[in-house]
N, C-alpha and C positions, 0 to 999 in steps of 0.2 A: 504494500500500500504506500508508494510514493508517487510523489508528484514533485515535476523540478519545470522550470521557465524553457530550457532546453534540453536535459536530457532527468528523467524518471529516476534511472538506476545506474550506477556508474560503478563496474566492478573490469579488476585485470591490471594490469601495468601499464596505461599509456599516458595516464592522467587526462587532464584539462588545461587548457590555455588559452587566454585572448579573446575570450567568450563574455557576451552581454545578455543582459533583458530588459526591454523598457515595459513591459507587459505588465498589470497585474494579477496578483494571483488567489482567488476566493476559494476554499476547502472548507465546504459545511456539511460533512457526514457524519450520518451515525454507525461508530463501527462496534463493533464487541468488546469488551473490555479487556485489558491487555493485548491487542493485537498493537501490533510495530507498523509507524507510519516516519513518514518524513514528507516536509515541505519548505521547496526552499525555489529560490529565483533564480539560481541554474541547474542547481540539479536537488534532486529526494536524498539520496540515499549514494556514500560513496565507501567502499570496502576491498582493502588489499593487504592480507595477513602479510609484510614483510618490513620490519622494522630497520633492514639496513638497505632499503629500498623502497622507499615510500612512495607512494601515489602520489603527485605532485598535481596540486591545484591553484594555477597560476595566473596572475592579470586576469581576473574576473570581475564585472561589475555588475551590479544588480541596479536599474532604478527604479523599478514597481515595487508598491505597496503590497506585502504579502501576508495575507489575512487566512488562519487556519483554527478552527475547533479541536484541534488533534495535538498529541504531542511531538517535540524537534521541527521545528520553525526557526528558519534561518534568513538573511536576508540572500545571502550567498547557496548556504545550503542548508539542512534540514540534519540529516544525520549524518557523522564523518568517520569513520572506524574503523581498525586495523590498519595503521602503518598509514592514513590519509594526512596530508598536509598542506595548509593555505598559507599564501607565500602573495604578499601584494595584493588582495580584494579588496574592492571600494562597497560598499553600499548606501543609498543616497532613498530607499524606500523606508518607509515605516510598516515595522515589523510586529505583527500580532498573532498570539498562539495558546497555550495554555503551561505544561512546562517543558520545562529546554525550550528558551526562545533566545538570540542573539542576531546581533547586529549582522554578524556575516555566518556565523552556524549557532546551531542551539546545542547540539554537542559535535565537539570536533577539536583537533588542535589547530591554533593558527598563530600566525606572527607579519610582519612588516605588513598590517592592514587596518581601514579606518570605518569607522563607519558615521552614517550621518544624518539617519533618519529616528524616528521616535521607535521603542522597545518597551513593547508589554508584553505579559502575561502574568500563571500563577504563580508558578514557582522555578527557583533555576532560571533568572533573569540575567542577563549581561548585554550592553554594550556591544560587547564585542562576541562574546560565545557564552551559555546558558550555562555549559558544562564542560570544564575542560580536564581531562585525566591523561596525564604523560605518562605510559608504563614504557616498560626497556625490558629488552628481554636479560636475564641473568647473566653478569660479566661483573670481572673484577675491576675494570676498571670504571673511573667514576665515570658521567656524563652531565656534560652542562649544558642549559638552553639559556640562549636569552632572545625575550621578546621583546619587538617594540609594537605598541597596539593605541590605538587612538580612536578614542571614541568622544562627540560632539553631539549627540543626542539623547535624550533624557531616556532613563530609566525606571522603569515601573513594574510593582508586583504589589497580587493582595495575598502571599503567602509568605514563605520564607527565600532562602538566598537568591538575594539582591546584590550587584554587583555593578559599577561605572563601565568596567569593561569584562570582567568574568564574574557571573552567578556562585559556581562552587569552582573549586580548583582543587584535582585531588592530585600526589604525587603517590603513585606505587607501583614496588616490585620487591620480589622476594629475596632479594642480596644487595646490589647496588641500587645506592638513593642517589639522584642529582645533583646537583644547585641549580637551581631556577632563581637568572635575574629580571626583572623588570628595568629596561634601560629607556627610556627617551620616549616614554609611555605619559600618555593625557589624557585628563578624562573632564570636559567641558559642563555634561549633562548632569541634568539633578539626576541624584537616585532617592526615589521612593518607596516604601513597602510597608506592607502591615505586619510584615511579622517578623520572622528572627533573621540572624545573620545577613546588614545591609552594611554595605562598605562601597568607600569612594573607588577604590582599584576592584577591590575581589568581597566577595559577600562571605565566603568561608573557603580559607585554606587549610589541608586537611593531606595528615600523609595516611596509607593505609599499608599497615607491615612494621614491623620493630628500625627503629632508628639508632639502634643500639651499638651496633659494629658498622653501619654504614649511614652515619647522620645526612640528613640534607640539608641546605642551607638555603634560604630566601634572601634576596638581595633586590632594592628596590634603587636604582641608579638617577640623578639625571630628568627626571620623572617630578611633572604639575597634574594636581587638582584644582577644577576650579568650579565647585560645584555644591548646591543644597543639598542635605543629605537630610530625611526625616525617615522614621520611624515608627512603627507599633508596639514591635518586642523587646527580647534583649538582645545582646550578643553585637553590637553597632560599632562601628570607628569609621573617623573620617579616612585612614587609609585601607584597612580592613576588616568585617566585621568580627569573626572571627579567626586565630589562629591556632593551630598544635605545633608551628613551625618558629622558631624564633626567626626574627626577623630584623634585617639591618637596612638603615634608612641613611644616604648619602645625596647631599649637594642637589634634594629636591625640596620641591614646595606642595604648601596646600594652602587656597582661601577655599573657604567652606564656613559655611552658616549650618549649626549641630547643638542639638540641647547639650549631647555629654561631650565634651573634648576626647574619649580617647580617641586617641590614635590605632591601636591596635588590641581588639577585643582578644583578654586570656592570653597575652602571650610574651616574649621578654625580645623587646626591643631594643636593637644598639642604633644613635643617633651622631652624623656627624655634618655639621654644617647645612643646615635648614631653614627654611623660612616659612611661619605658617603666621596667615592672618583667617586668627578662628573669629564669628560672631564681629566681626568690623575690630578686632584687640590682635595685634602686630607683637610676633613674637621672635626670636631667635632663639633655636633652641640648640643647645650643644649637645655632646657626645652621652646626655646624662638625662633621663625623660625629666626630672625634678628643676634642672637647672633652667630656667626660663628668666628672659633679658628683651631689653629694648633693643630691636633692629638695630645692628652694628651693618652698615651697606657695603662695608670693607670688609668684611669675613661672611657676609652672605650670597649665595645663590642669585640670581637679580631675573626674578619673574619677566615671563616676553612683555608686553607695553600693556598696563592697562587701557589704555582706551583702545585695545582694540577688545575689550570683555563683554562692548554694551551690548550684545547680541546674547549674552548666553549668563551674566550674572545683575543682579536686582539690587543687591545691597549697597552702600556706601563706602566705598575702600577705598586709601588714598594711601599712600608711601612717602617718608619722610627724603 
């Protein structure tokens, strides 16, 4: 049960490339419970078990509004699995689904890609991708990814994980664990939800398998927020709402309007050279979550130009 702008089902080694849809795309069925669907603006459904050769999903753009009853709603694609990989997607439609819904997949792994239309559903909301889980097949040695992702349009859920640019993010595998950094990553849109786990970057990060002999490590580089961020439940921060992952914050920013200030829900954060303007109150915060100080412009980050925000933030913010 998929449906894609140009192709249904996408399975084999050749990938995709260079591919549009200006079309939109309406999905109002009633199907049986638990059956597997996908919908997405170029393709449904994309699967090639080989993790040292991935299916490559490349220069795709989506501009139709893609509206489905079903879950994995993508603006790009719908569902992405086994060894699939988006590499450059635009998306420029507004995306609506129920859950697993994202700006370019609703689950899928993806990277150097933006999106820029509105993003609803119920749950496993992102920006960028609803659901994202990096597994690796068993090797000693470690593996790093890093993403750059950028998402410019609002985020919305009336259940749980809520995300700017990823819904949930899971890292697992049964020997070697990662580093996953977030490098030169934005995230413009509000995120809204009613329920748990909402974050300006990732709604809940989460490893699945012991970290004991093979830790992994979260790295957030380089990397703005510029975005309301509201709430229902718990588990909330302006960069994510949840973590199990300790997490290091460099040489980025966040303005964000947030009842709670944290930063990162449950987990232990190292900080170095930062700039966050929470609720309109300008802070610089050092290598230390406690130590907070008035904007030093000499040892901070320096946000791209405010007046170019009027399009995407509401509040009163101004730079010394």
């Amino acid at each position: 049960h998929y449906v894609g702008g140009v192709v249904a089902y996408l399975s084999g080694s050749s990938g995709i490339s260079n591919s549009y849809n200006s079309g939109d795309i309406d999905v109002n069925i009633l199907m049986a419970s638990g059956s597997q669907f996908g919908v997405g603006g170029i393709f449904g459904y994309s699967s090639f078990y080989s993790y040292d050769s991935p299916l490559g999903i490349t220069n795709c753009i989506n501009y139709g509004n893609v509206t489905s009853d079903q879950i994995n709603t993508g603006g790009v694609a719908g569902y992405s699995a086994y060894g699939s990989d988006f590499e450059n997607c635009v998306n420029y439609g507004d995306i609506s689904g129920t859950q697993y819904v994202g700006g370019i997949s609703g689950r899928g792994m993806v990277n150097n890609s933006s999106n820029y239309g509105a993003v609803s559903g119920t749950s496993y909301v992102g920006g960028i991708a609803g659901y994202m889980n990096q597994s690796y097949a068993s090797s000693s040695t470690s593996v790093s990814t890093i993403l750059t992702l950028k998402n410019y349009g609002p985020v919305s859920a009336t259940g749980n994980y809520a995300g700017g640019l990823i819904g949930q993010f899971v890292v697992s595998n049964s020997s070697t664990l990662p580093s996953i950094t977030l490098s030169g990553c934005i995230n413009l849109g509000s995120v809204t939800s009613s329920g748990d786990y909402v974050g300006g970057f990732v709604g809940h990060l989460n490893v699945s398998g012991s970290t004991e002999s093979y830790p992994v490590t979260f790295t957030i580089e380089g990397s703005g927020i510029e975005s309301a961020i509201t709430y229902g439940g718990t588990n909330h921060g302006v960069l994510i709402g949840l973590s199990t992952i300790p997490v290091t914050l460099t040489n980025s920013y966040a303005i964000s309007q947030i009842a709670d200030l944290t930063l990162v829900g449950s987990s232990d954060i190292t900080m170095t050279n930062n700039l966050f303007i929470l609720n309109d109150v300008k802070y610089y915060q050092g290598d230390n979550f406690s130590e907070f100080a008035w904007i030093n412009s000499s040892s901070c980050p320096i946000p791209k130009a405010l007046s170019t925000m009027s399009d995407y933030w509401t509040g009163t913010v101004t730079l010394d």
